[in-house]
C-alpha positions as a printed Julia matrix, in Angstrom:
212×3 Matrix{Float64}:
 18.38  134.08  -20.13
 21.4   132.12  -20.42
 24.94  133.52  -21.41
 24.61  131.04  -24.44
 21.72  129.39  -26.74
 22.83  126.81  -28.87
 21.16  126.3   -31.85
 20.78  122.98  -33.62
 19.27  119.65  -33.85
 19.55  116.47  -32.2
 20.7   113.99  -34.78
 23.44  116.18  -36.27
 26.99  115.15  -35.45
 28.39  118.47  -35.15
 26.3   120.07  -32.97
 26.44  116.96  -30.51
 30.29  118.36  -30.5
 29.52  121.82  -28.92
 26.68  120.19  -26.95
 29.08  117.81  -25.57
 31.41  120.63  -24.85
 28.41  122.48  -23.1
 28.34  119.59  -21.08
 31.97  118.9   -20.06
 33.12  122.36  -19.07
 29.38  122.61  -17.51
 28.13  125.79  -19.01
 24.63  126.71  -18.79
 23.19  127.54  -21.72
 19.37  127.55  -23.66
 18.8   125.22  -26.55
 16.82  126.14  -29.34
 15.94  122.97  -31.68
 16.14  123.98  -35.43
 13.64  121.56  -37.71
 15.82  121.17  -40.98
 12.93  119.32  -42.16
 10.92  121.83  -41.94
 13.38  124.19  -43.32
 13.89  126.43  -40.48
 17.39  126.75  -41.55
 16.31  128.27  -44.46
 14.32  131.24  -42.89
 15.67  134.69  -42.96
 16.06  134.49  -39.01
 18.41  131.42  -38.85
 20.38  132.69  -42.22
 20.83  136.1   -40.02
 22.8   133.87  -37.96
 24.36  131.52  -39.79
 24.94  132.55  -43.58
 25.61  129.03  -44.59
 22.13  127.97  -43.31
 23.93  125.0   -41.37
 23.83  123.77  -37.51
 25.22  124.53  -35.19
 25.2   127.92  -34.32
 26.07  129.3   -30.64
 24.86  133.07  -29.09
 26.61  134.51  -26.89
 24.67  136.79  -26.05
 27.14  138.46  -23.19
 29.44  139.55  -25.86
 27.12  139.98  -28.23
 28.67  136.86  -30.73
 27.25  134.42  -33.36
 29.13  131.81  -34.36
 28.57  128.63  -36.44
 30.95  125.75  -37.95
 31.62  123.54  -34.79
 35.41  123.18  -34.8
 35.12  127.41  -34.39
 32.82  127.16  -31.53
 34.78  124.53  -30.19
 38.03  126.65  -29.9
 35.84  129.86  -28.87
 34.21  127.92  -25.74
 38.48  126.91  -24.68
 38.88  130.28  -24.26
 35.7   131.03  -22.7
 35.76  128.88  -20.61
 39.47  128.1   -19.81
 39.1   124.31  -20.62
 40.22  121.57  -23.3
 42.1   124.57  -24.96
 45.2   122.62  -24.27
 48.12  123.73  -21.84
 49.69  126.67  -24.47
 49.88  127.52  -27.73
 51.55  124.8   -29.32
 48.88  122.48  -27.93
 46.07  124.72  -28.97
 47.51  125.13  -32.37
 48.02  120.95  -32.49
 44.09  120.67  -31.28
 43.28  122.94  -34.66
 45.41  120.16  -36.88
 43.09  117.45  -35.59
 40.05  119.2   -36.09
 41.1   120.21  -39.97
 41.89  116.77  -40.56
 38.51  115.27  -39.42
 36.62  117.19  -41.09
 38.12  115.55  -44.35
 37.6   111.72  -45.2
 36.55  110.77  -41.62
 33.82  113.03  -41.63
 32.59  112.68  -44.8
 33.07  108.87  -44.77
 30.9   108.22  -41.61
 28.41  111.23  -41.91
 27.74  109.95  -45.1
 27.84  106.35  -44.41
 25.72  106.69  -41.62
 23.21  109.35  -43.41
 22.43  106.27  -46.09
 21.94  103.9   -43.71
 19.04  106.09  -41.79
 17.76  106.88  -44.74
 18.18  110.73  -45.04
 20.28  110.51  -48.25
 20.44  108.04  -51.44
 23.9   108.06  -53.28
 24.59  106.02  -56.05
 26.1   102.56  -55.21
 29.82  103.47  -56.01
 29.4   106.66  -54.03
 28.73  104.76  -51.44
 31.38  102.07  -51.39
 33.81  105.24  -51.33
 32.31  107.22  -48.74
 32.73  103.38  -46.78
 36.88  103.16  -47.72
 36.87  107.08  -47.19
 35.92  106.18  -43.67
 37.38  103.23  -42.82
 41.06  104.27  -44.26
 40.36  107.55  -41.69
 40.41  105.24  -39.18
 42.74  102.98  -40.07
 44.94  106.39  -39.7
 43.8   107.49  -36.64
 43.96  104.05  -34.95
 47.8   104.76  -36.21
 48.82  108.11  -34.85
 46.95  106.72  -31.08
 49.6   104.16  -30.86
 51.03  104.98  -27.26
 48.93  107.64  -26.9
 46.06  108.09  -24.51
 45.25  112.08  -26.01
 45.19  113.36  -29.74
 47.06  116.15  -28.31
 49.62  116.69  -25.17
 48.4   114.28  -21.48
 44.97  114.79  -21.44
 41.71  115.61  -22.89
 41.46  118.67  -25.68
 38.92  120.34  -28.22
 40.71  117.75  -30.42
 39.2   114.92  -28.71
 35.89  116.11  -28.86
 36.13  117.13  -32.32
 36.75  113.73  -33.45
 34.74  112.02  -30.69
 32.01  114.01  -32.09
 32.65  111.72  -35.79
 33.73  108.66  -34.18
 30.75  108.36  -32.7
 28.23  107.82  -35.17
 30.19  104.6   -36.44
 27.43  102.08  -35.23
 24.85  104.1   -37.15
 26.97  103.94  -39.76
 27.31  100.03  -39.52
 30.97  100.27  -39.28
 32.6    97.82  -37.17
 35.63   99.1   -34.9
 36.83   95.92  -33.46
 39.68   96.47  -35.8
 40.44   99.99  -34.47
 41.68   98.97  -30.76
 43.58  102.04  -30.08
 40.43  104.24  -31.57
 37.94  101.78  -29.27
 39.98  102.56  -26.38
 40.6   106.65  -26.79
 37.07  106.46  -26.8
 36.58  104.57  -23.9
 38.61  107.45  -22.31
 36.59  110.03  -23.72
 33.3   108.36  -22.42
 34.81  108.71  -19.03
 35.31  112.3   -19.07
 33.02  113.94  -16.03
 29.89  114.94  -17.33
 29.94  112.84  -20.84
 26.61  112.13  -22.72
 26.36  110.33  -25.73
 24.87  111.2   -29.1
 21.39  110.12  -28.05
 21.73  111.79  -24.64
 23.28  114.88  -25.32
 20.81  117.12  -26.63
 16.99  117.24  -26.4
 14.31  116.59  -29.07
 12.57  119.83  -28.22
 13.6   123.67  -27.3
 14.91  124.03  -23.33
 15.52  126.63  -21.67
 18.61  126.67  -18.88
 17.64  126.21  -15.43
């Protein structure tokens, strides 16, 4: 068995985050697909793990840990594994900023956007024009604060990036054009160059895998 088994499922945004932090720092780990449709996040197994009956979730099963809400797994894998935690405190602390403030408009914005468009949720049409500004005003931010920047945080790559990588992503799904967000197209470029990078439909399997 594997130090680690991440649990999720492939088309959720936040658990392509850890996975793609799996990935990057190279950590083996088992994968154990959870079928939302099927409610298996709803069973008294999962909700042993996660209270909040959400993905992701990652074991680690070394020090006997559970933990679930991405941006938490995120910063527990940087000091696991010693990487994208940032060069000290500050940075690390900076990292934690970025990943509050995506989970607020952007995230909601382009989850939601993008959950409408492939048909897993129906809003009302108002709702939905928000949810659009919601995201596209996140950007228009973010596009902002990477002017002269190449990293959210300090001179190179962090848990920030991948937080927000990990939202950015799903913008085509979403139908949301970033040809106006040249400073967001290009930190993204960067990210997609990181060793190791898979995207969304890449990233994670369709099934249950076991490490190698």
């Amino acid at each position: 068995m594997a130090r680690y088994t991440l649990h999720g499922m492939w088309p959720s945004g936040p658990t392509y985050k850890v996975g793609l932090m799996l990935r990057l720092t190279n950590t083996p780990h088992d994968y154990e697909h959870v079928d939302l449709r099927a409610g298996a996040h709803k069973a008294d197994a999962f909700l042993a793990k996660n209270r909040y009956g959400q993905v992701p979730v990652l074991d680690d099963h070394e020090k006997d840990i559970c933990l679930s809400q991405s941006s938490v797994i995120l910063d527990y894998l940087a000091d696991e594994t010693g990487q994208f935690g940032g060069k000290d405190r500050s940075e690390r602390l900076r990292a934690r900023e970025w990943q509050f403030w995506g989970a607020g408009p952007l995230t909601v914005g382009i989850y939601r956007t993008r959950a409408v468009k492939l048909g897993f949720f129906k809003f009302p049409e108002e709702v939905q024009v928000a949810n659009l500004q919601s995201a596209l005003s996140a950007l228009k931010e973010l596009d902002r604060l990477l002017a002269g920047r190449s990293w959210l945080v300090g001179n190179g790559a962090t848990i920030a990036d991948l937080d927000i990588y990990g939202i950015t992503a799903y913008a085509g799904q979403a139908q949301i054009d970033l040809q106006a967000f040249g400073n967001v197209r290009k930190w993204m470029g960067r990210v997609e160059d990181l060793a190791g990078f898979k995207g969304p439909q890449d990233c994670l399997p369709q099934a249950s895998v076991k490490a190698p």
